[in-house]
Residue, then its C-alpha position, 0 to 999 in steps of 0.5 A: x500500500x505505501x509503495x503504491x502511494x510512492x508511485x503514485x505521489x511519484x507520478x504527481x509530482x512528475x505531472x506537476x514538473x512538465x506542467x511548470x515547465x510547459x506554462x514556463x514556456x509559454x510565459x516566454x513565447x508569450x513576453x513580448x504580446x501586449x496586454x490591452x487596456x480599455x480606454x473607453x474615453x478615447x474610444x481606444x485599446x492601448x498596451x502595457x509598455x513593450x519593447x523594453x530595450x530594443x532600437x526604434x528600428x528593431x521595434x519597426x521590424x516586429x510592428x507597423x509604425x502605425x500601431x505605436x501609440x503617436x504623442x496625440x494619444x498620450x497627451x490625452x492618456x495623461x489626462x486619465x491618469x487617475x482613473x490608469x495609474x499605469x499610464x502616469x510615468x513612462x518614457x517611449x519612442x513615438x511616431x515622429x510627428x515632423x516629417x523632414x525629421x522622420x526622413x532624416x532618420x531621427x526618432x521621437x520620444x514622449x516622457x511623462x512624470x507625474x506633474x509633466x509631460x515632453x514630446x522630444x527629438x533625437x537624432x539618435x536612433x539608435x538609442x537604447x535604454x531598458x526603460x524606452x519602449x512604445x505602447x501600441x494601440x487600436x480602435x476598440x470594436 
């Protein structure tokens, strides 16, 4: 009767591995989808911030520049902060709202902090910093 139970705890516990293992690799294929949050105000979905890291042209290769949440849209986010506290400080490439920058190769960057916000150019795109990503966004259904 104890042997019987070893095996089958011994069974269990085996179960329970390859599930974690199988969950732990679906958390990993999973890290860089964005989560949406409804922003019924705006009429809009927008992400949680992704791309933590990467160039603006790396981040270009994985999505199309129009998805990328543009400083119109975060100017108004920042507005909702209290009803969206995950949207009150963050730092983030941006489409580039001046064209003769955009063709130049220059990047656009929104930075917002509890008391202000900045819409800025770089001409350095090839920046990188942990905390730089974008949020991506589309029209709610």
């Amino acid at each position: 009767m104890i042997e019987k139970l070893k095996q089958q705890r011994e069974r269990l516990d085996n179960q329970i591995r390859q599930l974690e293992k199988k969950e732990k690799l679906r958390l990993e294929k999973n890290k860089d989808k964005p989560i949406y949050t409804k922003i019924l105000e705006l009429g809009i979905e927008i992400s949680q911030q992704i791309y933590n890291g990467k160039t603006y042209a790396e981040i270009l290769k994985l999505v199309k520049e129009e998805q990328i949440a543009n400083h119109e849209i975060l100017f108004k986010l920042r507005s909702l902060t209290k009803k969206y506290p995950q949207f009150k400080d963050f730092w983030v490439y941006i489409q580039n709202p001046d064209k003769i920058s955009k063709d130049n190769g220059h990047v656009a960057r929104f930075d917002a902090c509890s008391d202000w916000a900045s819409l800025s150019c770089d001409w350095l795109p090839d920046d990188v910093s942990p905390s730089l990503g974008v949020f991506l966004w589309r029209k709610l259904k």
